[in-house]
C-alpha positions as CSV (number, residue, x, y, z in Angstrom):
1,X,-6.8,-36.6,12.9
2,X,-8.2,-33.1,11.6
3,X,-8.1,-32.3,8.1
4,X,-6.0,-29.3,6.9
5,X,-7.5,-25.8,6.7
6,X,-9.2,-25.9,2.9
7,X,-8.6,-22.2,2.6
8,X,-5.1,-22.1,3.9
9,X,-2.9,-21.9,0.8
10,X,1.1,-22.2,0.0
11,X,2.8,-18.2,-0.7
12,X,3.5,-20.3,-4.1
13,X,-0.2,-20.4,-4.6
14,X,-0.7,-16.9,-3.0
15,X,1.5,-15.6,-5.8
16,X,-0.5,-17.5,-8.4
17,X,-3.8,-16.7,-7.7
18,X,-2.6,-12.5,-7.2
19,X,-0.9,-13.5,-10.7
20,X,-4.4,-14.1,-12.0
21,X,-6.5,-11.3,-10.2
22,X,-4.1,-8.2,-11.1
23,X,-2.3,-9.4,-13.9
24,X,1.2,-8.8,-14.3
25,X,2.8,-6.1,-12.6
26,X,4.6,-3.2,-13.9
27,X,8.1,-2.7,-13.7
28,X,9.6,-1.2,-10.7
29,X,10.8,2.6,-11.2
30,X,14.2,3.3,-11.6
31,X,16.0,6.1,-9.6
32,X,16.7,8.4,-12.9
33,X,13.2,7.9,-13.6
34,X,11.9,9.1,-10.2
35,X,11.0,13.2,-9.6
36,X,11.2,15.5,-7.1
37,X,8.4,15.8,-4.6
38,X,7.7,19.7,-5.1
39,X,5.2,20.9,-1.7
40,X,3.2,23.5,-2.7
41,X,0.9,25.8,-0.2
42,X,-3.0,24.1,-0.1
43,X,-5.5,25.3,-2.5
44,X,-7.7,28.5,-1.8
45,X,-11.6,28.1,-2.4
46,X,-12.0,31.8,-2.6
47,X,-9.6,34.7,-3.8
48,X,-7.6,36.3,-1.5
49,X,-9.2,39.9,-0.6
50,X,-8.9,42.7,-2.6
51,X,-9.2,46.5,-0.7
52,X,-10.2,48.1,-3.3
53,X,-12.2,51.5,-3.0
54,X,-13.9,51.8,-6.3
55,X,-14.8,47.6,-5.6
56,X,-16.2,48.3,-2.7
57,X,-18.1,51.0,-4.0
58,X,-19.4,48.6,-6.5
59,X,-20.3,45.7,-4.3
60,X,-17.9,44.1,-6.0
61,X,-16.2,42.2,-3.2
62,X,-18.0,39.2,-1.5
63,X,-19.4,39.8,1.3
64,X,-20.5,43.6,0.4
65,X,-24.3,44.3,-0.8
């Protein structure tokens, strides 16, 4: 008869052994505690352009001088 996978454990000893790697878990969040997923347009990496004259002028703006 074959012996039984050494590494094949019980979800009891699953549990115990995630028990001692994490730790105890935190407490589930309640629904009063929960927010309101607020979408917001993505992040710029440059300013939006500015037309400008006296800017311009300047070399103020990127891309000008």
């Amino acid at each position: 008869m074959s012996e039984p996978d050494p590494a094949s454990f019980s979800d009891e000893e699953y549990a115990f052994l995630r028990h001692v790697r994490f730790g105890e878990l935190p407490a589930p969040v309640r629904p009063d505690e929960r927010v309101e997923l607020r979408e917001t347009d993505a992040r710029r990496d440059y300013p939006e352009p500015v037309d400008d004259p006296d800017q311009r002028a300047l070399g103020l703006l990127p891309g000008v001088g």
